[in-house]
Structures are given as structure tokens and as C-alpha cells.
N, C-alpha and C positions, 0 to 999 in steps of 0.2 A: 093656386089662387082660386080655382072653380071649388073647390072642395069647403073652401077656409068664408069665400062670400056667399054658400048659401048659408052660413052661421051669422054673418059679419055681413051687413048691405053695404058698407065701405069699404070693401075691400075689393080693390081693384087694380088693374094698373094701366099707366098713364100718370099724365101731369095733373089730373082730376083727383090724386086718389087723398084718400081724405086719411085713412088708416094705415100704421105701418107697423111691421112686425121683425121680429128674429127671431131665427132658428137654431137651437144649437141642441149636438148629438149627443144625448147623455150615455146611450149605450151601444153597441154595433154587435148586431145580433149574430147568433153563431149558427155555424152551416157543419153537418155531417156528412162526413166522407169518407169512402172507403180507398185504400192503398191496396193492392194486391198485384202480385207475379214477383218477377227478380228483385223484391226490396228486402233490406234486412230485418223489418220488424211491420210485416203485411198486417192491417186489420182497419179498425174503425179509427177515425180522430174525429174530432171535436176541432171546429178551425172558428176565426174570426168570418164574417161575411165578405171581405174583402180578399179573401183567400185565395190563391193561386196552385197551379203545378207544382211549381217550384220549390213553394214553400208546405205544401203535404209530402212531398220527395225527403226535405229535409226532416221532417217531423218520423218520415217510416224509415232513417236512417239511411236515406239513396239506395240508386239500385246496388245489387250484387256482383260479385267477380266475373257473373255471367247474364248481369241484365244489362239492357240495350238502354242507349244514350240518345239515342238516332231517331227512337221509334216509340213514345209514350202517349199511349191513346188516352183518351176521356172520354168515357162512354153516360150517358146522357138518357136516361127513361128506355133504358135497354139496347139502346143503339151508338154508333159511334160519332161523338160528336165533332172531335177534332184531336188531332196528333203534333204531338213537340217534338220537334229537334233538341237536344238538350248543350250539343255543341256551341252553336252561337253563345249561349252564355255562358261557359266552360270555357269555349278557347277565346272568343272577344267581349265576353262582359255583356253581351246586347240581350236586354230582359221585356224587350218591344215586345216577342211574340212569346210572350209568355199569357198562359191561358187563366182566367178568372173563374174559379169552380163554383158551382149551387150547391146545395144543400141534396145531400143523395147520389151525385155524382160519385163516378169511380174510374179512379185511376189505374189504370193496369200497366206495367211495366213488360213487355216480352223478353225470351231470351235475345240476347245479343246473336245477330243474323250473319254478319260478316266480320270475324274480328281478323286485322292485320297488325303485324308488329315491325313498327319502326325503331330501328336501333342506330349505333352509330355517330357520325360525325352532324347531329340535327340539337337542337335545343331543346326537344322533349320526346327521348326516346322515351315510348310508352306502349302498351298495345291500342290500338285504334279500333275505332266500329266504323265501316262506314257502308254507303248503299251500294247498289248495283248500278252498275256505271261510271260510278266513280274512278280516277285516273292514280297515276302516280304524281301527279300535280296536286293534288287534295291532300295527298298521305303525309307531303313532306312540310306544304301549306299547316296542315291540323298540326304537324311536328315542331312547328318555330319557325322552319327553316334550316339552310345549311350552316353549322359554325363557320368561325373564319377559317379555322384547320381545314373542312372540310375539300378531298379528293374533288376536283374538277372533271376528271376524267371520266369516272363510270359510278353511275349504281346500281348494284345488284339487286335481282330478285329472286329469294328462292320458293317456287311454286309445286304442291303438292298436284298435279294430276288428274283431271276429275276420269270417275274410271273408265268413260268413252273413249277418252284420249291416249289411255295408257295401252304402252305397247310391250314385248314380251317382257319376262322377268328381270328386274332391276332399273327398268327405263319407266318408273313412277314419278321421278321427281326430275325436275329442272331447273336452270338458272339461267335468267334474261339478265342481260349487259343493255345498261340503259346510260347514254352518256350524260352527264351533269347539266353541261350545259342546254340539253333539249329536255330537260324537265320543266323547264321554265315556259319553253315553247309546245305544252303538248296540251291540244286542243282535241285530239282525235281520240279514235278507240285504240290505238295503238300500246299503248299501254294502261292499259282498264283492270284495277284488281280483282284479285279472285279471294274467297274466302281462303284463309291458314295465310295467306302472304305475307314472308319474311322481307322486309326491306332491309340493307347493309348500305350506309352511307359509309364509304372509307375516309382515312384521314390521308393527308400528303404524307410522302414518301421520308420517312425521318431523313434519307442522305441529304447532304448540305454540300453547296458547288461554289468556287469564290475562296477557298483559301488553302492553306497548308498544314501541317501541323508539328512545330517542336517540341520533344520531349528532351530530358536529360537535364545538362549543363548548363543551362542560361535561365536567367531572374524569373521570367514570367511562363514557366510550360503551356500548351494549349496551339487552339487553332491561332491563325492569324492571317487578315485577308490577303489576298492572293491576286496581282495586278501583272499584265501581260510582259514579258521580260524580265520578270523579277528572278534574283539569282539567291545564290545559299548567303551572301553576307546581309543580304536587305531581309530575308528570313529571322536573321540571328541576330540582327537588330530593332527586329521591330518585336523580338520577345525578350527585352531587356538585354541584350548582349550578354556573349560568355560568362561563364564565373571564375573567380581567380585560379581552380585547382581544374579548369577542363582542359580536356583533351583535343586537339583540335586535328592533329597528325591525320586523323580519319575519320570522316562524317559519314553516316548512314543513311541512304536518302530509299525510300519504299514506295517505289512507284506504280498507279493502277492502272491499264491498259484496257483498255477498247473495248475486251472482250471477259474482262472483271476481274483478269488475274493478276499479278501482283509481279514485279520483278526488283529485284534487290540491286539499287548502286552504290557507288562510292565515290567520293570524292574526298583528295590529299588536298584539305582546303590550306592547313599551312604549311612551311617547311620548317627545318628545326629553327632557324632565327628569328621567325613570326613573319614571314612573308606570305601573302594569300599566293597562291600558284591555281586551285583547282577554283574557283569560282561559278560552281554549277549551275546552269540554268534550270530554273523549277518548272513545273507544272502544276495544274490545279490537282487538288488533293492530295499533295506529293506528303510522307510522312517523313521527317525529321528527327534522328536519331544522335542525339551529342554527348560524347562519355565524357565524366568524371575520371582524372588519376585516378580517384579513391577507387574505383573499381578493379582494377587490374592490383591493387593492393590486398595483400593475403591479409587478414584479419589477428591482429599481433596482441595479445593480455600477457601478463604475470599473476601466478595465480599464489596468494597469500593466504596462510590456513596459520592454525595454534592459538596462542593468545592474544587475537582481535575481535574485534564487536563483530563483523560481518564477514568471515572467511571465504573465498572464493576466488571468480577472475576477477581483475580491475584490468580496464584497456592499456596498454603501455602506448608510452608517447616516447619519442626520440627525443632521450636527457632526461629519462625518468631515474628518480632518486629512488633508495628505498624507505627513505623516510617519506616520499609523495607515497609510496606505497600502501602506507600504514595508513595516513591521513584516508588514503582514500577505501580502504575499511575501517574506516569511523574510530580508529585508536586501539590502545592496547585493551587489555581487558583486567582486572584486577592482578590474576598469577603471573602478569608476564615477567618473563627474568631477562634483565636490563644488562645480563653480560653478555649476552651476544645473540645472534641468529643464525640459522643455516640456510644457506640458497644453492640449490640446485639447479644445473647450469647443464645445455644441450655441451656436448663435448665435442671439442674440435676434431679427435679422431676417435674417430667409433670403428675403427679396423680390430679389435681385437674383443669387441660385442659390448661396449661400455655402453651405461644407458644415460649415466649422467655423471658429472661433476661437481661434486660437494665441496664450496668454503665454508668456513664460519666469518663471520663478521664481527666486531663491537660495536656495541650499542651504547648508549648512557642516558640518563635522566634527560636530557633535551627531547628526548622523543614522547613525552610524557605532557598532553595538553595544558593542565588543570595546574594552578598555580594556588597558596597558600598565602593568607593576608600579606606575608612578607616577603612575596616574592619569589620564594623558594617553589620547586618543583614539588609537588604532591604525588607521593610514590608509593606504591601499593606498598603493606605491611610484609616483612620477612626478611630475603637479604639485600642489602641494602644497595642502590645505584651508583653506576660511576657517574660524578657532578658533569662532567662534560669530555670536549677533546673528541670523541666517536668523529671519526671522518666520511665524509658523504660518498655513500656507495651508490656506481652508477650502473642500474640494472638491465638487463640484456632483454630483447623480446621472447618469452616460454619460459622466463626464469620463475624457479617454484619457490619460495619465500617460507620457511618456517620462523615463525617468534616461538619460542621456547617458555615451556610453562614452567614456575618455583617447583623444583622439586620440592616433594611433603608438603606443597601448600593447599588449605585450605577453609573453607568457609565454617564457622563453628558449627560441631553437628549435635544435636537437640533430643533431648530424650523428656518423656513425660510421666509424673508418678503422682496416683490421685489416691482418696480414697483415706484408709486409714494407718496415715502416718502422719507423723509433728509436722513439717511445711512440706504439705503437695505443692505440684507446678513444675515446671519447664526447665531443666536442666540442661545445659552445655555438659558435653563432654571433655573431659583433662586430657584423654591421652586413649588412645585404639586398645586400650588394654581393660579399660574399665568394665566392673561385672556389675551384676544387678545387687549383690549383696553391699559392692561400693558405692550404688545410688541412694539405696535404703538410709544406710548409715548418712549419707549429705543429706536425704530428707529427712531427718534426726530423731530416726527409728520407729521401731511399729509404737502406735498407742494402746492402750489398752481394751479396749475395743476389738483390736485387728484379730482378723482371721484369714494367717496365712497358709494354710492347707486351700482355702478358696480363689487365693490371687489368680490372676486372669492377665496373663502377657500378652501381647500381641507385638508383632514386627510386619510393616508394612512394606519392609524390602521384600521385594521379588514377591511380593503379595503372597506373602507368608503365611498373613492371618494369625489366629490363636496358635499359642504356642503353648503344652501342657508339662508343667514343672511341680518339682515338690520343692518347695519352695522351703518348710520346716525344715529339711534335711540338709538344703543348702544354707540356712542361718546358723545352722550345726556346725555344718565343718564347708566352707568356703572353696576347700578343693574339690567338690562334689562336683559331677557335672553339670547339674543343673541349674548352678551359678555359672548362665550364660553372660559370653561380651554382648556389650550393647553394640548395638549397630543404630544409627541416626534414625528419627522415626519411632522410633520402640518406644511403646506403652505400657503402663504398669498400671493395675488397679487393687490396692486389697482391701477385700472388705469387710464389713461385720461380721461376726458368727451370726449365723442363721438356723439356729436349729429344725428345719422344714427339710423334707425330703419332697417334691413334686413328681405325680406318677402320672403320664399322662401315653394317648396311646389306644392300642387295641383294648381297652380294659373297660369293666361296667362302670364304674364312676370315677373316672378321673377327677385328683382329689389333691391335696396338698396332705401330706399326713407329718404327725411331728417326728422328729430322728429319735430312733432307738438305736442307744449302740451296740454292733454288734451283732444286727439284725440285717439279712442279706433280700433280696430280691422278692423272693417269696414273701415275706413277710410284709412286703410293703404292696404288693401287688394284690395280696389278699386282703389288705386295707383297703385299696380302690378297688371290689368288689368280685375280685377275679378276671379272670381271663376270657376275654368274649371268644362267641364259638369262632370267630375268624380271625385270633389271634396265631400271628406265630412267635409261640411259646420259644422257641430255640434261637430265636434272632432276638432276644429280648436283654437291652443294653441298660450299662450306668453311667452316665456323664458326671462324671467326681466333680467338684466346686473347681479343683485346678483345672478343668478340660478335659482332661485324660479318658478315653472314653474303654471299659471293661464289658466284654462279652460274655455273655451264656453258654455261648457255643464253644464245644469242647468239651464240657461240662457234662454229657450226658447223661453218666451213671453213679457222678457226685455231686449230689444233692446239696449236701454241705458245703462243698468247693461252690460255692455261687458269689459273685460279688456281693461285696457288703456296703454298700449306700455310706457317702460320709456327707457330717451335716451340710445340708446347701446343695446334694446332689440332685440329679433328676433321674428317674426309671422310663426309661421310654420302651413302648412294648407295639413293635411293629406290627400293622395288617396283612394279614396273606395276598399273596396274588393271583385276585381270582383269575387272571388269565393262564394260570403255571397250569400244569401238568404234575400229575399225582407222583410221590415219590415215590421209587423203588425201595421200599425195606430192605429187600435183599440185597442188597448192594453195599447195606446198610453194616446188616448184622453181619455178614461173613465174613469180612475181615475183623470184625471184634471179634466173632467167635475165633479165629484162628490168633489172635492174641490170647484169649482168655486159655484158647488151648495150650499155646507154650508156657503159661505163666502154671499151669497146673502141673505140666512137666516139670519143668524148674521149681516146681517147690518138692513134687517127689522124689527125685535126683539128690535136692538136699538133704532130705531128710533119711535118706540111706545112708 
């Protein structure tokens, strides 16, 4: 007002004043401030004028894993102006003593001076900072407090030593028993912490007082509570009572003693006509043991194998059929043969080392699920079922079950022929005798196209893989051997003539060169450019168009004997291994030369 009426002679105030005005704040000017010590991003900010500690804390990302909470100065035209607690408003929200920064002020953060770590049965185990003097009253206070779980009895502390106090070797550290209930009440120095202080709030003691517990034979297993004079029948009925197949002859009762050991009773709670006799008086924590018949029952299957969907054990039950049998391997299987089965049976006298006892049985189409629009049974293809009459055989417990598979029966097995003949594709086979000259002919002969010196067999039995035939020679004459049986699987492909021979390899240019007939290895190999220097010459093969693969080796001092490439072959010419070891020559030559030697004998011999 003093400022606004030496401009303004009406401007005053009272009920006189003549003039009136308002104020509103267009802008709130900004104040510079420094953050430095334990923050995570120390330097300069730029703040509103209304600025705070609190809120330059949050702007330098708070302090660090090792700055202090407890102790944040503000220093003030070089001096200290005033320090925050930073807990009040951390653990209660209260932002009262929160401090208003100027412009230039700095904030410094120090290290954290006393950190304790509260764990345990509290509502915020954390590591704490707190001052000097401070109690175990403050730590658990800062922490939440005790959960409901938490140990009534004691809290521990475990304390590092400072090194006045510390006595000889090993006696550094210690632990103070602080009882629960006088944390509440600790006013004193009695328990004042120390910097590193571990605090452990325990929980209650898992053990549980107040009931019993049934296991076994009755509806409801588990604890169940436990009231003075209770005996073993209020027990077994307060956990749903017996079940129809228990045992009652002998209850197990496991009892804990005084001194935490354990001692086994029993009680004959009925007798054979269901009369209670033993009616045991319980105790708290007493364990309850109630068998099942089915225990003391040996574990009894029939094991069923041959012609069913799922062979193996099925459980035998008393008045098991052998038709439940089958059912309960999911049915017969397509080959089963419907005249009968074999069941192997424990034998009644095993005196003279027998291991088992073999019948056969009749079967007939009843056994056979799946029924046909008209009612009729649906019976796998071959020999044929008996309509009925099979009488129900009644199976023993370990009895072994065979269903017997069709003789000669089986699923049609498939052969395949592509390439160049009248109709390729997927043949059945007639009969286990069938050759590959008798597939040709069903796929209604080579075309004129075909090049069968190149055909390319393959049998996938026994991952056989390629298989190399002459194939011209078997269209020849039939009895050849290499008019192979088909076996299921087996592939056939013939293909065009190819007049190319591919030389690929150790060689200067690997090449596709056209077929000259007649012309062997050399000739194609000096085509692709010759033999690179780390060719090995001697290992160098021909893969004929059938497969058949022809070597060099052997060859050494016939030139002329070298394989001769047919169209559609390949030359393949191996690299040495630069890892080998040089060959011995001599090892080489001397038994040639001691051939060459006899052969010179024997022609002088003859010629005398």
C-alpha cells in the first residue's frame, strides 16, 4: 500500500479509501539451486520460487543407496542454514518441516551415518538410517511395526563390535535377546543402536496345540480339533467317519511326549463282528493312522499283448472276463484272428519247474466293436469270423492274454515309379514275389525318352538308400540278378538320356563336358582343365547314371583300363589330405616289382 500511494493519493486503507485495486501473479519467478553429495544426478536446477527441499530432491533423482535421509543440510551464503529430516515425510507424510529454498541455496545430501537393517516379522523390512541415540523403539516404530505373525517372545539383535569392545579372536560380534513385549516399553538407553545393526523379528512358532490328526481311511483326512476326553471314535467321526473298505482291526495312534519324542500305540478298536472293544483315549497332537483293506492287497493285472490297440497290464478285478479284457485295451486291431486266443496261466503245480500253463480259447465276431449299417459285425478282411456261440472266459489274476495275429496278413505294401515310363505313381504290390521288371511293365513300359542305364533305385528299408543296378541287362533277361524283389517303400526313377558327363572335384575347372563314347576319365578330366597340384590322382572315381560307383585305383600301370564315364555320369576327383603323411614308395614298388619279377620267369619257362 505505502509503495502503490506515493503513485496513487487514494490509495489507502480503511473505510476512507477511495481507490481499489487487484493483484494477480502473471509469472513466479525462478530460483537457482544447487543439489550435491549422495544424489543421483548432483548439479544445478532451475526451480519455481516457491521451491522446496523436497521437491529439488526429487528433481536430482533423491539421494543414493548411500545418502542419508536423516540429515539434509541447506546451506545458505556459505553457511549452514538449516537441516531435514527426510523421514517424517517418507514414513508419516508430514511435509510441515519441509524447508523453502532461495535462489543460490545448496543442498547437500551426506553419506548415510548410521544404517540398521530391520527384517522379519515388521511391515517394512528395509534398511533404516537413523541418529545417535536412537533405541530399538524407533527401528521397529520407522518399520510399521510388528505383523500379526509376529514372535511375542524376543527380538534379536545382531551387533558388529566397535573395536574397543572387541575381545580376543572370534568374540567380534554378538547378539542381544530383546523381549517383544518391552520394546514397547523402552524409554531408556538400554537398547540404543549402533551403526551395521541387524534387527530379526521372528514369527510364531509354526507348531499348532488344540487337535489331532487323521490320516488313511475316513472321508475328510487332516487335523481335527481336539477337546479334553476325546477318544479314537469322536476322532473318526469328526473326520467324516470310516470308508466302506477300512480296516478297523488295528488303529495307529503316534504319540508326542514331553520331551519331543514320539512313541507308537495301538489300539484293536473293533472286533471281527464290528464291536468297538479298544476305544482309545487321545491326547493333543496324537497322529491317527487308519488302513485301507486295499493295502494289505497284493496289486493283481492281466497283461494282454498281440492284436489290440494298447497291449500291456489292465487291473484285473474279481469276475473279470476276457472279453472286459480286450475292451479294456481299446479292441482288437485290424489282423486279429477271431479263432481263438492263448492265455497263459500261473500253474497249480510248479514241482517239476513249469513256468506256466497254456489254453486256447474261442473267440467269434461278438468281440469285435464296430457294427455295419445292417447290423452285422465289421470284421477285419481275410479269414473269416465265427458269428457267435464263443463262451465267456473267466480270467485268473497274472493271467497273460495273447490275441493272435491273421496269419499272411497284411496292409497293402506300396511301391513308387516316376520319371520316364507310360503311367508313373504309386503301385500296390500283388504278391512278395514281385521284381522291378514286373512294375515297369504295370507302368506300361519305358517311353521313348527313357534312359535306363541311368535309373536310380532306392529302398528305404533298413535305410538302404540308393541302390546301383543295370537295369538294360535286367529288361534283357528277367533272371538277371538285378531284377530285384520289391520290398514296400522302394522307389524307382528313369530318366532322360543326358548326354553330359559333370567333372567336379580337385580339378582347374569344374565343368559339365558333353559325353564322348568311349572316352574314360582322363579325357574328361583334361576337359575340366586337369588335375590341381593337390589333387589325388589315384582316388579319382566315376558315379555311372545307375549309382554304381568305378575306381581308379588299382589301375596304376593301366592307363587304358580306366573307367569309362556313361552319359549322365559324374568324375569326381578327390583333394589330398593335407593332414596325411607322405607315402612310402617303397612299399609301393616292391611287391610290384616282385610280381613283375615272376611274370618274367613265367614267360621264360614258357618259352623254352
Amino acid at each position: 500500500y505505502s509503495r502503490l500511494a506515493r503513485v496513487y493519493s487514494g490509495v489507502r486503507r480503511g473505510r476512507g479509501a477511495t481507490t481499489q485495486f487487484q493483484v494477480t501473479v502473471a509469472r513466479i519467478r525462478t530460483i537457482q539451486v544447487f543439489v550435491v553429495g549422495e544424489v543421483a544426478r548432483p548439479g544445478s536446477y532451475q526451480m519455481a520460487g516457491t521451491g522446496t527441499v523436497l521437491t529439488a530432491l526429487y528433481a536430482a533423482g533423491g539421494p543414493t543407496e548411500n545418502g542419508s535421509f536423516r540429515n539434509i543440510e541447506v546451506r545458505r551464503g556459505g553457511n549452514l542454514a538449516s537441516t531435514l529430516d527426510g523421514y517424517a515425510y517418507l514414513l508419516r507424510g508430514i511435509t510441515t518441516r519441509d524447508i523453502r529454498l532461495e535462489s543460490g541455496d545448496v543442498v547437500f545430501v551426506p553419506p548415510r551415518a548410521m544404517p540398521v537393517t530391520v527384517t522379519g516379522k515388521v511391515v517394512r523390512p528395509a534398511i533404516y538410517e537413523f541418529r545417535q541415540g536412537e533405541t530399538l523403539r524407533d527401528a521397529i516404530a520407522a518399520a510399521g511395526g510388528f505383523t500379526f505373525d509376529a514372535s511375542v517372545r524376543s527380538v534379536q539383535i545382531y551387533r558388529t563390535l566397535p573395536p574397543a569392545a572387541r575381545g580376543p579372536a572370534g568374540a567380534e560380534r554378538t547378539v542381544i535377546d530383546v523381549p517383544s513385549d518391552q520394546v514397547s516399553r523402552d524409554t531408556s538407553q538400554s537398547f540404543a543402536l549402533a551403526p551395521g545393526d541387524s534387527v530379526v523379528v521372528f514369527s510364531v512358532p509354526d507348531r499348532r496345540r488344540g487337535y489331532v490328526t487323521v490320516t488313511g481311511g475316513v472321508w475328510t483326512e487332516g487335523p481335527v480339533g481336539f477337546t479334553a476326553g476325546m477318544r479314537l471314535s469322536d476322532a473318526i467321526r469328526l473326520a467324516g467317519g470310516p470308508k466302506s473298505d477300512v480296516y478297523l482291526g488295528r488303529i495307529l495312534v503316534t504319540r508326542l511326549l514331553s520331551d519331543s519324542s514320539r512313541v507308537q500305540l495301538s489300539s484293536a478298536f473293533r472286533d471281527s463282528t464290528g464291536a468297538v472293544i479298544d476305544d482309545l483315549v487321545l491326547q493333543d497332537e496324537d497322529e491317527i493312522t487308519i488302513f485301507g483293506r486295499t493295502a494289505f492287497r497284493p496289486e493283481r493285472f492281466v497283461t494282454i499283448g498281440g492284436a489290440v490297440r494298447e497291449p500291456g497290464e489292465v487291473p484285473y478285478r474279481d469276475g473279470m472276463t476276457l472279453r472286459d479284457a480286450v475292451l479294456l485295451a481299446q479292441g482288437l486291431t485290424e489282423d486279429a484272428y477271431l479263432g481263438e486266443a492263448e492265455i497263459g496261466r500261473i500253474p497249480t503245480d510248479r514241482s517239476g519247474g513249469a513256468l506256466a500253463t497254456t489254453i486256447r480259447v474261442p473267440l467269434d465276431s461278438t468281440y469285435l466293436v464296430e457294427r455295419g449299417p445292417d447290423g452285422a459285425y465289421l470284421g477285419p478282411p481275410g479269414i473269416p469270423a465265427p458269428a457267435g456261440g464263443a463262451p465267456e472266459v473267466v480270467l485268473r489274476p497274472y493271467d497273460n492274454v495273447s490275441i493272435l495275429h491273421q496269419p499272411e496278413w497284411d496292409l497293402p505294401r506300396t511301391v513308387a515309379i516316376y520319371g520316364q515310363v507310360r503311367f508313373p505313381g504309386q503301385y500296390a504290390l500283388r504278391n512278395r514275389e514281385e521284381r522291378l521288371v514286373d512294375l515297369i511293365e504295370r507302368a506300361g513300359g519305358l517311353t521313348g525318352g527313357a534312359y535306363p542305364t541311368g535309373v536310380a533305385f532306392h529302398r528305404s528299408l533298413n535305410k538302404q538308400g540308393r541302390i546301383g543296378i543295370d537295369l538294360p541287362k535286367a529288361l534283357r533277361n528277367p533272371k538277371f540278378r538285378d531284377n530285384l524283389i520289391l520290398a514296400a517303400g522302394d522307389s524307382v526313377l528313369i530318366p532322360e538320356y543326358n548326354p553330359v558327363i559333370e567333372v567336379s572335384g580337385a580339378v582347374n575347372a569344374p565343368v559339365a563336358v558333353a559325353y564322348n563314347p568311349g572316352k574314360n576319365t582322363d579325357y574328361y578330366v583334361n576337359a575340366a582343365g586337369g588335375f590341381r597340384r593337390d589333387a589325388d590322382k589315384n582316388r579319382t572315381y566315376v558315379v555311372q547314371p545307375s549309382g554304381q560307383h568305378e575306381s581308379v585305383k588299382g589301375r596304376f600301370f593301366f592307363a587304358d583300363d580306366k573307367p569309362k564315364p556313361l552319359a549322365g555320369a559324374r568324375v569326381v576327383v578327390p583333394a589330398k589330405d593335407p593332414n596325411a603323411t607322405g607315402t612310402d614308395l617303397g612299399r609301393i614298388f616292391t611287391p610290384v616289382a616282385q610280381v613283375l619279377a615272376s611274370l618274367v620267369t613265367l614267360v621264360v619257362l614258357v618259352t623254352r
